[in-house]
C-alpha positions as CSV (number, residue, x, y, z in Angstrom):
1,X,85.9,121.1,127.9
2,X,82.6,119.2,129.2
3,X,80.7,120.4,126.8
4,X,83.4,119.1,123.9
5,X,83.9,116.2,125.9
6,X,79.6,115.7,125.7
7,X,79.6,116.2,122.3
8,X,82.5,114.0,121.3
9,X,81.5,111.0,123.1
10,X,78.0,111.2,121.2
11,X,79.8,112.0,118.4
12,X,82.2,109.1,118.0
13,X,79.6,106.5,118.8
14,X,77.7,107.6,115.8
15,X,81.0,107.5,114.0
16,X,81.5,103.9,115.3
17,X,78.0,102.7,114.2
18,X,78.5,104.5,110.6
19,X,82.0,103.6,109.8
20,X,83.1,101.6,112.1
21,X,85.8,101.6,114.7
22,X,89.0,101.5,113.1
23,X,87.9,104.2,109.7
24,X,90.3,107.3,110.2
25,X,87.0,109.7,110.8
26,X,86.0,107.6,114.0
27,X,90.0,107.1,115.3
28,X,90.4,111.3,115.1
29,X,87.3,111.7,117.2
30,X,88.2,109.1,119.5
31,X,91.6,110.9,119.6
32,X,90.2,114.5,120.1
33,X,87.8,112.8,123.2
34,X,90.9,111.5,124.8
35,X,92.2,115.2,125.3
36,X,88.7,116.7,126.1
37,X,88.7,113.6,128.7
38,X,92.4,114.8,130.0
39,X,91.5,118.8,129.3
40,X,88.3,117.3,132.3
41,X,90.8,115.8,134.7
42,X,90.1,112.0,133.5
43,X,93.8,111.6,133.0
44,X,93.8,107.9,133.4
45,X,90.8,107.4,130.8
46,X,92.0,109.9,128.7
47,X,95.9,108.4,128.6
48,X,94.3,104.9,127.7
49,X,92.2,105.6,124.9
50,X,94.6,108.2,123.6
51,X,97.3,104.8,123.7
52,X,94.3,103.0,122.0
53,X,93.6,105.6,119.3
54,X,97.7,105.5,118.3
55,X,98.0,102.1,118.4
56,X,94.6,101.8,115.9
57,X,95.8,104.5,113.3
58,X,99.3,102.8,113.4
59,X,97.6,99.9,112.5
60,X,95.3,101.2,110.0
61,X,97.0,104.0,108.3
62,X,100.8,103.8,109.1
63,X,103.1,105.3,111.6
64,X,103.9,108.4,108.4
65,X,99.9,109.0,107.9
66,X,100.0,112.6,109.2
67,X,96.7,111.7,111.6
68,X,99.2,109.3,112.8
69,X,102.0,111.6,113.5
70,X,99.9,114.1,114.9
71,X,98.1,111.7,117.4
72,X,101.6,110.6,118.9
73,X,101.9,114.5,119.5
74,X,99.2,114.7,121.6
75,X,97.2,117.3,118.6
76,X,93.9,117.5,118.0
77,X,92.5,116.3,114.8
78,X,89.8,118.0,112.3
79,X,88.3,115.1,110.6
80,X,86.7,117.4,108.3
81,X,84.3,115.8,106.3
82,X,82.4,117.5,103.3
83,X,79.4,116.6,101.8
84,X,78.6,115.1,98.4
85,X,78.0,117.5,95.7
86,X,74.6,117.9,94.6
């Protein structure tokens, strides 16, 4: 879990700068640190931004976006992104 937890945070900053703070990409990874934050004992940290994250997608993408749904579960998301054909 710290080594998730290392690689998310530096993850979802680049996510931030890129696409910004509220694009569904950055909101699952900000989501999936919350629970590597909790899965590390930060519960109160974790609990806050994993609030944050749901509130944000609601916002965004609607409370029926399945990123959404998942979020309020408490799932971890797979923001799989593929890259452009060649």
């Amino acid at each position: 879990p710290e080594e998730a937890l290392r690689l998310g945070e530096d993850t979802w900053q680049r996510l931030d700068s890129l696409l910004g703070p509220r694009n569904w990409h950055t909101l699952g990874c900000q989501n999936n640190v919350a629970l590597d934050r909790i899965a590390t004992g930060d519960l109160a940290s974790g609990k806050a931004l994993q609030a944050e994250v749901l509130r944000l997608f609601e916002q965004t993408q609607g409370p029926e976006f399945p990123d959404t749904r998942n979020a309020a579960e408490g799932k971890r998301l797979d923001p799989d992104f593929d890259p452009p054909a060649i």
